[in-house]
C-alpha positions as CSV (number, residue, x, y, z in Angstrom):
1,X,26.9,-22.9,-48.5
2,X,27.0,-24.0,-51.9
3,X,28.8,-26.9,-53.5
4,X,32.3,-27.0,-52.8
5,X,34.3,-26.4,-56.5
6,X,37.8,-27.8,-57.6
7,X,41.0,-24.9,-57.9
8,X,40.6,-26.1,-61.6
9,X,36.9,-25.0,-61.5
10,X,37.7,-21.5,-60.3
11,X,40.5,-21.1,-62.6
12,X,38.4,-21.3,-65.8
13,X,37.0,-17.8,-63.9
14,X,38.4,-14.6,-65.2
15,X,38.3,-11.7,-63.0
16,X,39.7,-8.6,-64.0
17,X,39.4,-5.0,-62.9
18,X,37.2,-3.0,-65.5
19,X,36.9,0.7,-65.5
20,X,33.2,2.1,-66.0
21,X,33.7,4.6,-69.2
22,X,29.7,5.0,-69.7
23,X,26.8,4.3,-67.6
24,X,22.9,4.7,-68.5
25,X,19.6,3.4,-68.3
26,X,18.5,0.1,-70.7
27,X,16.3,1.4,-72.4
28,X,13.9,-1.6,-72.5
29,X,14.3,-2.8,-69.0
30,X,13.9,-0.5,-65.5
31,X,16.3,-2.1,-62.9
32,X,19.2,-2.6,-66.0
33,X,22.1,-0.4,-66.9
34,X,24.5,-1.0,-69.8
35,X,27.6,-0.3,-68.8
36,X,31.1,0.4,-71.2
37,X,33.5,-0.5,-69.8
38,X,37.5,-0.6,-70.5
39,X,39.1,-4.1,-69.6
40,X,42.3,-3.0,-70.9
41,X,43.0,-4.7,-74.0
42,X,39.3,-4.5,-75.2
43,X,36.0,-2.3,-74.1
44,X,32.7,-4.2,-74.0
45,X,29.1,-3.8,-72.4
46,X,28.0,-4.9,-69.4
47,X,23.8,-5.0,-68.3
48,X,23.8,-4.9,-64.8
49,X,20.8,-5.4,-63.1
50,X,22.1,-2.1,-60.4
51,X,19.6,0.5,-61.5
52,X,17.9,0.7,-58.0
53,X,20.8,0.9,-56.5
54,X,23.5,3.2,-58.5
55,X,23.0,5.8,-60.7
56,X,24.3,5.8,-64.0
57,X,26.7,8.8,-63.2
58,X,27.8,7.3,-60.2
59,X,29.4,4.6,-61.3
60,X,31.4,6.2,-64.4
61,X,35.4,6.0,-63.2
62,X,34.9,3.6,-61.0
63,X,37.5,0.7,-61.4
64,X,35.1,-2.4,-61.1
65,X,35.6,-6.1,-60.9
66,X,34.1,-8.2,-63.3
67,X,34.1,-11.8,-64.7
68,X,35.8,-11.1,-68.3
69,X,34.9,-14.7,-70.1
70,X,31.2,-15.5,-69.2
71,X,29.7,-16.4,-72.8
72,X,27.7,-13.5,-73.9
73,X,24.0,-13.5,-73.2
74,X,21.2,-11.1,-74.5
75,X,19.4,-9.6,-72.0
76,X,15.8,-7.5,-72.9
77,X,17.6,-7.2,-76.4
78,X,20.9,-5.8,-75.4
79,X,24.3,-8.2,-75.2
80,X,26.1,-8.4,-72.2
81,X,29.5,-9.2,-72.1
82,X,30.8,-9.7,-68.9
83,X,29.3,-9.5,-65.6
84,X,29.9,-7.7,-62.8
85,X,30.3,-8.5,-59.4
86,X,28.5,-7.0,-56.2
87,X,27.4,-8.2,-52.5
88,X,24.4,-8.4,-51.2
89,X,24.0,-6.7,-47.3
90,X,20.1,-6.9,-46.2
91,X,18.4,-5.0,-49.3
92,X,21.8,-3.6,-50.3
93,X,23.4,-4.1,-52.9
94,X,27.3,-3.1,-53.2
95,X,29.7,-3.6,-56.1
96,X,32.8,-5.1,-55.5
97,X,35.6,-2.0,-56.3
98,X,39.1,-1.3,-56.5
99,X,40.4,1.5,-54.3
100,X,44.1,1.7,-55.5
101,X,43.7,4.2,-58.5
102,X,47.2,3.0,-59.8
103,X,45.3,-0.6,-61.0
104,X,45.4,-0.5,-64.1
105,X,42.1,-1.7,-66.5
106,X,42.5,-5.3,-67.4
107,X,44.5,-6.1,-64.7
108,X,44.0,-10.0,-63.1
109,X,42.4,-10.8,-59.7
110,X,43.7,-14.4,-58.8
C-alpha cells in the first residue's frame, strides 16, 4: 500500500466525468492516444497511454473519469490536459467508466 494521504490531500483531486468526443493514434508515439474530450464547461486533450488496449473508435461516447486539474504536461510533443483513470487486472488494462448515460460531462466524483 502506498502512503496513507490526508482528506485535504485528496480534495485538491478533481475528478469529473469526461465524455470521449475524438479518439486516434499520437502520431509520434505507438502505445498513446489523444483523446478530446468534453468536461462540460471546457473540451481539452487527453494522451493516454491505452493504445494496446482500446481502439480509438472504441472509446468515442464513452463517459470517462478523469482527473480535471493535473498541471499540463507534454508528452512526445503533444499537451495533455487531464488524465485519465484506468485499473490494472493481470496485463489488463480497464478504464474507469460511467454507466448511467443521464451523467452529464463535467459532472464531480467526490
Amino acid at each position: 500500500m502506498a502512503d496513507p494521504i490526508t482528506y485535504d490531500d485528496f480534495a485538491k483531486i478533481e475528478l469529473r466525468v469526461a465524455k470521449v468526443l475524438e479518439a486516434r493514434p499520437h502520431p509520434n508515439a505507438d502505445k498513446l492516444l489523444l483523446l478530446q474530450v468534453d468536461v462540460g464547461d471546457e473540451q481539452k486533450q487527453i494522451v493516454a497511454g491505452v493504445r494496446a488496449h482500446y481502439t480509438p473508435e472504441s472509446l468515442v461516447g464513452k463517459n470517462i473519469v478523469i482527473v480535471n486539474n493535473l498541471a499540463p504536461a507534454m508528452l512526445r510533443g503533444e499537451t495533455s490536459n487531464g488524465m485519465l483513470l484506468a485499473a490494472t487486472s493481470g496485463e489488463k488494462v480497464v478504464l474507469l467508466t460511467v454507466d448511467d448515460a443521464e451523467c452529464i460531462p463535467g459532472a464531480k466524483i467526490k
